[in-house]
C-alpha positions as CSV (number, residue, x, y, z in Angstrom):
1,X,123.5,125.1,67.2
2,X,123.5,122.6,64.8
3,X,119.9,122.6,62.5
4,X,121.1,119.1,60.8
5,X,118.3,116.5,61.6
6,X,118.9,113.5,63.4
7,X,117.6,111.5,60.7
8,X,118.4,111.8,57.1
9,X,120.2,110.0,54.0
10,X,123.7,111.0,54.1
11,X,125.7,111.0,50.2
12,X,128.6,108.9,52.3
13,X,125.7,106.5,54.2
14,X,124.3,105.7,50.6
15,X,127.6,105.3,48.8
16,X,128.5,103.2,52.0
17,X,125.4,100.8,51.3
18,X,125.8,101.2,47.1
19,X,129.7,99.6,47.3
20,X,128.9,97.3,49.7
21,X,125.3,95.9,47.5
22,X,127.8,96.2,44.5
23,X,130.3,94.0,45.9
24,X,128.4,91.1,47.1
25,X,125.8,91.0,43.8
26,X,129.1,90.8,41.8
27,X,130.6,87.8,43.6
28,X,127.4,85.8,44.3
29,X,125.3,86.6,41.0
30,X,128.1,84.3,38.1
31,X,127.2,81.3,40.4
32,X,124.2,81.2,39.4
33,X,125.3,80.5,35.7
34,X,128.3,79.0,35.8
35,X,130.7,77.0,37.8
36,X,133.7,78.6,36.5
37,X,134.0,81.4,38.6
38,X,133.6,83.8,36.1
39,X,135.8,86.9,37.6
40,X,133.6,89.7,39.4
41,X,135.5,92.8,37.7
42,X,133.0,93.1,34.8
43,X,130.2,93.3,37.0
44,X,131.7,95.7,39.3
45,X,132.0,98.0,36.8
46,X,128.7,97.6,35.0
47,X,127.0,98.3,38.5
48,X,128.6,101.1,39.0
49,X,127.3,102.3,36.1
50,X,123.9,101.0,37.0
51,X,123.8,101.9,40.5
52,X,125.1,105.3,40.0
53,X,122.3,106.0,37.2
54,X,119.4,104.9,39.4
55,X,120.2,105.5,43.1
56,X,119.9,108.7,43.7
57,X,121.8,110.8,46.6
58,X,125.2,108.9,45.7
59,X,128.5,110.8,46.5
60,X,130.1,112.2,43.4
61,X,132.9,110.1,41.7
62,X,136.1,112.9,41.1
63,X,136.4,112.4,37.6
64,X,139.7,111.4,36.3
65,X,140.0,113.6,33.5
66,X,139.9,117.1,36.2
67,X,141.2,115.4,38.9
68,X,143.3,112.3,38.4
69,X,145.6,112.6,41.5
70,X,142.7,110.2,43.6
71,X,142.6,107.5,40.7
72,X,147.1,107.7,40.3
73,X,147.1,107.1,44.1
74,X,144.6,103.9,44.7
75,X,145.6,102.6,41.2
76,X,149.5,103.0,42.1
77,X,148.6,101.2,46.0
78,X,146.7,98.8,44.0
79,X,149.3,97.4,41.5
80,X,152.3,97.5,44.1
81,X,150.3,94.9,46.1
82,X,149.1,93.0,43.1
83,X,153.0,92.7,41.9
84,X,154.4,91.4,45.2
85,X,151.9,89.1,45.3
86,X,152.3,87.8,41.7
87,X,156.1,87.1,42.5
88,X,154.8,85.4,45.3
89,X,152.9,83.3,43.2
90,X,155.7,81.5,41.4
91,X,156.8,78.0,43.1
92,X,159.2,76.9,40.7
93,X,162.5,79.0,39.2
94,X,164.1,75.6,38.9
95,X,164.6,76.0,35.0
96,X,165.5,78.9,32.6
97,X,163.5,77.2,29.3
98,X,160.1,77.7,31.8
99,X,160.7,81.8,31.1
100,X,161.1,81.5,27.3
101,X,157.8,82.3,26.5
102,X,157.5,85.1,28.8
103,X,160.3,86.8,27.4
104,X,158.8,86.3,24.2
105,X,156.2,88.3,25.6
106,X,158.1,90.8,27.0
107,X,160.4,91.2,23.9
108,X,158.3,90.6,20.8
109,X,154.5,91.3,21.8
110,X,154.9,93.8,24.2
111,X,157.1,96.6,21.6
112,X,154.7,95.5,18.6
113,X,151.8,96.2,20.6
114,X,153.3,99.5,21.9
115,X,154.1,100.6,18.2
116,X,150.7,99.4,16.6
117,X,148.7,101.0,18.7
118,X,150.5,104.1,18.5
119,X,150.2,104.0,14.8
120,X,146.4,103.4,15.3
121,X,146.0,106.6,17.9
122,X,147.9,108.8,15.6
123,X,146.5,108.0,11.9
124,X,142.7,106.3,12.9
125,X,142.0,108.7,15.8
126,X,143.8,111.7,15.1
127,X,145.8,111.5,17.8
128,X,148.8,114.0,19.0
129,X,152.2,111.7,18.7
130,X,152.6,112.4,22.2
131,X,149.0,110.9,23.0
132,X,149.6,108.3,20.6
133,X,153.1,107.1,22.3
134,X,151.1,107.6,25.6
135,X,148.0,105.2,24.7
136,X,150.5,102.7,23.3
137,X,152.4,102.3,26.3
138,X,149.4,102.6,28.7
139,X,147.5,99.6,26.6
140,X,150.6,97.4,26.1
141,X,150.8,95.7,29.9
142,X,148.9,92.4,30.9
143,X,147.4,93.9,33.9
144,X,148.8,92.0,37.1
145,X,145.4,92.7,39.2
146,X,142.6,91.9,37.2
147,X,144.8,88.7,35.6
148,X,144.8,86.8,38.5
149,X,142.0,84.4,37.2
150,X,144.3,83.1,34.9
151,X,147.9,83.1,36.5
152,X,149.4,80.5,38.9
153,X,147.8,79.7,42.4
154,X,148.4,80.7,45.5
155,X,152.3,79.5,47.2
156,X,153.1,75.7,47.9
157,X,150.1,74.8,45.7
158,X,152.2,73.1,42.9
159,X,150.6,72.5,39.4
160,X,152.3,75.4,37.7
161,X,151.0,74.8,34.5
162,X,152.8,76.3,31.3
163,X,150.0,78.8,30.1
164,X,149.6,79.9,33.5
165,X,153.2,80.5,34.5
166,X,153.8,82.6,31.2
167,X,150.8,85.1,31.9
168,X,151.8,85.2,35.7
169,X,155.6,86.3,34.9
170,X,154.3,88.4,32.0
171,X,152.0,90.1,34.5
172,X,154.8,90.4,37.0
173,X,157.3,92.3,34.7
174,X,155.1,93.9,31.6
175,X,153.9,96.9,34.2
176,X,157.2,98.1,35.1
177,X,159.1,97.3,31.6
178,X,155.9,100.0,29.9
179,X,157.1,102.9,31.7
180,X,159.7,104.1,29.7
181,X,157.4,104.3,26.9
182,X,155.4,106.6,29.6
183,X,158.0,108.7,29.9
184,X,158.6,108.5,26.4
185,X,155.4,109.9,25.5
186,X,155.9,112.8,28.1
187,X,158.9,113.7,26.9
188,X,157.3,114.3,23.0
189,X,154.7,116.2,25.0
190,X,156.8,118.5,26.4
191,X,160.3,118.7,23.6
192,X,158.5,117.4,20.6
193,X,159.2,114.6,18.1
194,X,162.8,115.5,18.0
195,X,164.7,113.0,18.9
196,X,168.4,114.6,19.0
197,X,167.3,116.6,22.4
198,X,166.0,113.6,24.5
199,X,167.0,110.3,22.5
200,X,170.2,109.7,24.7
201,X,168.7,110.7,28.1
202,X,165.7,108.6,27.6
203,X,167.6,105.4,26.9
204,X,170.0,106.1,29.3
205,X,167.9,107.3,32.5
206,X,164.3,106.1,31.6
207,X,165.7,102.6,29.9
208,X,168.9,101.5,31.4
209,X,169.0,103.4,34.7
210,X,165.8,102.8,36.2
211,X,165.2,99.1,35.0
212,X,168.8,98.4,36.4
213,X,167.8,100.0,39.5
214,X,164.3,98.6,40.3
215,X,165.6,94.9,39.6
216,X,168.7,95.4,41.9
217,X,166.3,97.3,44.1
218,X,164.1,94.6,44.4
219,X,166.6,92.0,44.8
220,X,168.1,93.3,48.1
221,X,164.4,94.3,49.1
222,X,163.7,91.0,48.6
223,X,166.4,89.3,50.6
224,X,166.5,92.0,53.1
225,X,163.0,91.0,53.6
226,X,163.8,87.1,54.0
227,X,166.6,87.7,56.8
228,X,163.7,89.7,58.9
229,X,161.2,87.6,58.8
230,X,162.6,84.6,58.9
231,X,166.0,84.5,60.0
232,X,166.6,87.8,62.6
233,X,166.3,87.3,65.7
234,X,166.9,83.3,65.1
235,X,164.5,82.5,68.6
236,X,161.6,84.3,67.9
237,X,161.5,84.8,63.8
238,X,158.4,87.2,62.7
239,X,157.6,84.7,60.2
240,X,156.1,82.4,63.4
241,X,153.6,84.9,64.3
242,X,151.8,85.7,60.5
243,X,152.5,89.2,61.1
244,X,151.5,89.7,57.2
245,X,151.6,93.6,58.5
246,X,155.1,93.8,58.5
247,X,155.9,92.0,55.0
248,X,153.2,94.8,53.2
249,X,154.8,98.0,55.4
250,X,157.9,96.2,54.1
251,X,157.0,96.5,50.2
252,X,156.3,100.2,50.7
253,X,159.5,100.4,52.1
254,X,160.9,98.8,48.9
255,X,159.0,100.5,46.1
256,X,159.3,104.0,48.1
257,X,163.3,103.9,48.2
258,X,163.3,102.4,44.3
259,X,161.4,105.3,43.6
260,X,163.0,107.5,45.7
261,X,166.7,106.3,43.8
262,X,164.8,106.6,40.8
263,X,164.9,103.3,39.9
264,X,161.0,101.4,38.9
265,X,159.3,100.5,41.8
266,X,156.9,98.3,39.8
267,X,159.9,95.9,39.0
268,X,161.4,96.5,42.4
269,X,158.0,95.0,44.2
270,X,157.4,91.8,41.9
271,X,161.1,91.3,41.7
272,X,161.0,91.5,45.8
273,X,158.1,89.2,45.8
274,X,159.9,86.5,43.4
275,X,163.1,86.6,45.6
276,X,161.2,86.5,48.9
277,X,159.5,83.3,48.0
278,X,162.7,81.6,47.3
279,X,164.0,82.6,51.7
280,X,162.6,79.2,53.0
281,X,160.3,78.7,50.1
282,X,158.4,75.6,51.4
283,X,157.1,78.0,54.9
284,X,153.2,77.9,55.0
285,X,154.2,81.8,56.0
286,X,154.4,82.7,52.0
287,X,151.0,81.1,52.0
288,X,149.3,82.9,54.8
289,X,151.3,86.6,53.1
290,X,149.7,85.8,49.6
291,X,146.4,85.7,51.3
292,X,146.3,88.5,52.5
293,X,148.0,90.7,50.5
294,X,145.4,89.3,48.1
295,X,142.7,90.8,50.1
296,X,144.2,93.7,50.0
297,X,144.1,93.8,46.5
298,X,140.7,92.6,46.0
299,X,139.4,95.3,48.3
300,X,141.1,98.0,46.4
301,X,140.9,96.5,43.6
302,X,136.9,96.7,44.2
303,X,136.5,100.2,44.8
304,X,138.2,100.8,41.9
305,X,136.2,99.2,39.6
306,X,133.4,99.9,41.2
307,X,134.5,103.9,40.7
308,X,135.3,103.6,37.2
309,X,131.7,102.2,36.8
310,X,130.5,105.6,38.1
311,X,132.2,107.2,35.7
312,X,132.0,105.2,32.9
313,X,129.4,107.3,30.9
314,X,130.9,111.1,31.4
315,X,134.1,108.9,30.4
316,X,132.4,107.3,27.3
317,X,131.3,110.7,26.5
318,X,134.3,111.2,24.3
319,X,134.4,107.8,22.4
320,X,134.2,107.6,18.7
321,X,133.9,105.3,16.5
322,X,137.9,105.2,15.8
323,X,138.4,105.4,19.4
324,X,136.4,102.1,19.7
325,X,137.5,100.7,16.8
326,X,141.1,100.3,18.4
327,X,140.0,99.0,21.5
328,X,138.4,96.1,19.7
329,X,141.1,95.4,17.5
330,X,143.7,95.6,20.5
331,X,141.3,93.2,22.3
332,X,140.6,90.8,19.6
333,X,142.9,90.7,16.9
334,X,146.6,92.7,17.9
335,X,147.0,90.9,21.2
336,X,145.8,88.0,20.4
337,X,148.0,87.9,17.0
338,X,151.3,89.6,18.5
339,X,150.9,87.2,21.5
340,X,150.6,84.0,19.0
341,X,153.5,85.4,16.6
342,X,155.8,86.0,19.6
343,X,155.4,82.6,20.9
344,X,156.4,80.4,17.5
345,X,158.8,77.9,18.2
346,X,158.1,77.8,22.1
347,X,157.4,74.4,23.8
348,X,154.1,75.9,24.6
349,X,151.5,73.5,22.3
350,X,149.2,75.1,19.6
351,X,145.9,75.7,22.0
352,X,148.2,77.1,24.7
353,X,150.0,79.6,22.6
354,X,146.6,80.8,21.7
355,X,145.1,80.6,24.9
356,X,148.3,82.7,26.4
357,X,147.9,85.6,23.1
358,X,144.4,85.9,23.8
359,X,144.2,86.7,27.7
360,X,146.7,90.2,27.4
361,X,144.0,91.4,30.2
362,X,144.1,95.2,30.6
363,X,143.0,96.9,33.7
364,X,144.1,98.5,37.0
365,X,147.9,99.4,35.8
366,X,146.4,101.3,32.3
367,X,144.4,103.4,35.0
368,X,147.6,104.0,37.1
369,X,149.7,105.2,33.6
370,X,147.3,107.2,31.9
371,X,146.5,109.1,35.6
372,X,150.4,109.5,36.3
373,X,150.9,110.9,32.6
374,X,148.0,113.3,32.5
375,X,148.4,114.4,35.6
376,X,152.4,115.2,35.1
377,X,151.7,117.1,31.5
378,X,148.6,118.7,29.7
379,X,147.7,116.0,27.6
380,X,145.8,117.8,24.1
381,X,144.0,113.9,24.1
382,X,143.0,113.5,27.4
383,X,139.5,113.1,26.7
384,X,139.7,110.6,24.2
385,X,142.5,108.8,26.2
386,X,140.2,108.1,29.0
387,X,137.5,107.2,26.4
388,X,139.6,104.6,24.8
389,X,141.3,103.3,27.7
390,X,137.8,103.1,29.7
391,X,136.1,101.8,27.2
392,X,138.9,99.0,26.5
393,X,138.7,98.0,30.1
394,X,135.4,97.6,30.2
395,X,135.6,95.2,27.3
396,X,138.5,93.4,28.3
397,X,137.1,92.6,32.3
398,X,134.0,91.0,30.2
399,X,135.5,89.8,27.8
400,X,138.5,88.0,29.6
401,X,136.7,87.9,33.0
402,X,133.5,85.9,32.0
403,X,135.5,83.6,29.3
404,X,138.8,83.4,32.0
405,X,137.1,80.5,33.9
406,X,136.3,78.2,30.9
407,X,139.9,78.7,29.7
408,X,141.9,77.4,32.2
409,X,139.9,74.6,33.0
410,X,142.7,72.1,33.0
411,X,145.6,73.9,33.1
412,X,145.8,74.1,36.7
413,X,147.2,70.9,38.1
414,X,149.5,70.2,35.1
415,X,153.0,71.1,35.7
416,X,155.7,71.6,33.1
C-alpha cells in the first residue's frame, strides 16, 4: 500500500505554479514603466534566479555543464521554430540592394567577431585554442529568438523598415553560417591546432558541403511545402483549414532530412521559411502560421529562460573577471564596432547603421552551440564557457531587451 499522503507539496506542483508566476510577472510587470514593450527575456531569467533562491521545494534544474543533452534538445526545438518563422517574416525579396547590409553582416562582422573573441578567450582568459575557437563561434550569431523585438513584423504587415529587415535576415542566416566554426573548434579539440590533418576536410564538408546542402535543402522543403498546402489537392487545399500543425510537422521533416544528408538544418528551416512565404505570399494563411509558430516559440522560449535563471548562480560560479570582461566588451564595444565598420558605404543612414551594430542580441542559439559542442567532446573550458556565455546572456536580454523598445520606435512603418 501506498504511505504517500493525500495532501502534500509536490517538487513538480511547485515548479508547476513557480513557471507559471514567472511567466505572467515578466509580461505584465515592463507595463508598468514603459510603453515600449520592453522584451520579457531579462526578467525571465532574473526570476529564475529569484524564485529558485527563495521558494523552497522547487524541482532541480539539470545543470548544463553535467548534463547538457536536456538544454541541446529544447534549445535545438527552440531555434528551428524561431528560424522558420523569421523567413516567414520577410514580405519583400523584390530587390537585391535591400540584402547588402546583411551580407555585410554575414561577411565582415560576423568572421571579425568570431576571430576577436577567440583571441580574447585564448590570451585574456587562458583559454584552450579549442575553447577559444568554440566561444568565438558560439558568441558570433544574432540570436533569431530573443531578436524578435527588433526584426520585421509579422507576414502581410508591410512597413519593412531598413534596420529591421537587416537584423531579421542576419538573424535568419548568422545561426546556421556559425557552425562550421563549431565544428571547427571540435576538430582542434580532438586533432590539435594542426592544420594539415583537418584543413581540407573542414572546408570541404563542414564549409562547402553542408552550407550547399542546407540552402538546397531548404529550397525544395520550402516549395515542397507550398504545393501541399496550397496547391495539392486543388478542391480542398490545407491552407483553407489553418492547419498550422501540418506546416510545423512539416519543418521537422525538413531540418531532420538536412541533417540527416548532412547538410545545416538551421539554414534549411529559415531558407524553407523565406521560400514558403513567396507560394501565394499575399494568403492571410502565412499570417495565421507565423502566429502560431510564434507561440511556440515563446512558450519554449520561456522555459528556457526561465531554466537558465535557475541555474544562473552554480553557472556564475566560474566567472572571472577576464571572463566578464569579454562579455562586456562583446556586448558593448566589438559588436557594436564590427557591426558599424561592416556597414560603411551602405544606404543604411548614420543612426541606423549604429542602431543595427548595437542590437547583435545573443541568446537561445549560443545555448544550443555550446550544449551540442560540450556534449560531443570533453571541453578542458567548459566551466568557464558556460560562465561566459551565461553571463553574456544575461547581459545582453537586459541590455538589448529593456533598450529594444525605445530603439525601434519609428522604424516600423517606414519601408525602404
Amino acid at each position: 500500500m501506498n504511505d504517500a499522503p493525500f495532501f502534500g507539496l509536490y517538487p513538480y506542483h511547485v515548479g508547476l505554479t513557480a513557471i507559471g508566476a514567472a511567466v505572467i510577472l515578466a509580461y505584465w510587470l515592463p507595463r508598468f514603466v514603459s510603453r515600449h514593450e520592453p522584451a520579457a527575456s531579462g526578467l525571465l531569467i532574473l526570476l529564475g534566479m529569484a524564485i529558485f533562491a527563495i521558494v523552497p521545494g522547487l524541482p532541480a534544474i539539470p545543470d548544463p555543464r553535467e548534463n547538457p543533452y536536456m538544454w541541446e534538445v529544447v534549445a535545438e526545438l527552440t531555434v528551428i521554430i524561431a528560424l522558420f518563422a523569421t523567413g516567414l517574416r520577410i514580405d519583400n525579396l523584390s530587390r537585391m540592394a535591400r540584402w547588402g547590409p546583411t551580407i555585410r553582416l554575414l561577411a565582415v562582422a560576423m568572421p571579425l567577431t568570431i576571430i576577436v573573441v577567440a583571441l580574447l578567450g585564448y590570451t585574456l582568459a587562458g583559454m584552450t585554442a579549442a575553447g577559444a575557437i568554440l566561444l568565438g563561434a558560439v558568441m558570433s550569431p544574432t540570436d533569431p529568438v530573443l531578436a524578435g523585438d527588433v526584426q520585421v513584423g509579422p507576414p502581410l504587415e508591410g512597413g519593412e523598415h531598413p534596420v529591421r529587415f537587416a537584423l531579421t535576415t542576419e538573424a535568419a542566416l548568422n545561426d546556421g553560417l556559425a557552425f562550421p566554426f563549431v565544428y571547427l573548434g571540435l576538430l582542434v579539440a580532438v586533432e590539435g591546432l594542426s592544420p594539415g590533418s583537418w584543413a581540407l576536410e573542414w572546408l570541404a564538408r563542414d564549409v562547402a558541403w553542408r552550407i550547399a546542402v542546407g540552402a538546397a535543402m531548404g529550397a525544395a522543403g520550402g516549395w515542397i511545402m507550398g504545393q501541399v498546402l496550397f496547391y495539392v489537392p486543388r478542391k480542398a487545399v490545407l491552407a483553407d483549414t489553418a492547419s498550422g500543425v501540418v506546416a510545423v510537422a512539416g519543418v521537422l521533416l525538413c531540418y531532420g532530412s538536412t541533417e540527416l544528408v548532412e547538410g545545416y538544418g538551421f539554414i534549411a528551416v529559415a531558407v524553407a521559411g523565406i521560400t514558403l512565404r513567396r507560394v501565394e505570399a499575399d494568403h492571410d494563411f502565412h499570417r495565421q502560421l507565423h502566429d502560431f509558430t510564434e507561440s511556440i516559440e515563446h512558450a519554449l522560449t520561456a522555459g528556457l529562460l526561465f531554466a537558465l535563471g535557475a541555474v544562473m548562480p552554480q553557472l556564475l560560479e566560474g566567472l572571472t573577471l577576464a571572463n566578464a570582461a569579454i562579455a562586456l566588451v562583446l556586448i558593448l564595444v566589438l559588436r557594436p564596432l564590427v557591426g558599424w565598420l561592416s556597414l560603411a558605404r551602405s544606404d543604411l543612414g548614420r543612426q541606423d547603421r549604429w542602431v543595427v551594430a548595437f542590437y547583435g542580441v545573443r541568446g537561445v542559439g549560443s545555448i544550443y552551440y555550446l550544449a551540442y559542442a560540450v556534449g560531443h567532446v570533453d571541453f578542458w573550458d567548459v566551466e568557464a564557457l558556460w560562465a561566459l556565455v551565461g553571463f553574456t546572456i544575461l547581459l545582453s536580454t537586459i541590455g538589448h531587451g529593456f533598450t529594444a523598445g525605445i530603439a525601434m520606435t519609428g522604424r516600423k512603418d517606414r519601408a525602404e
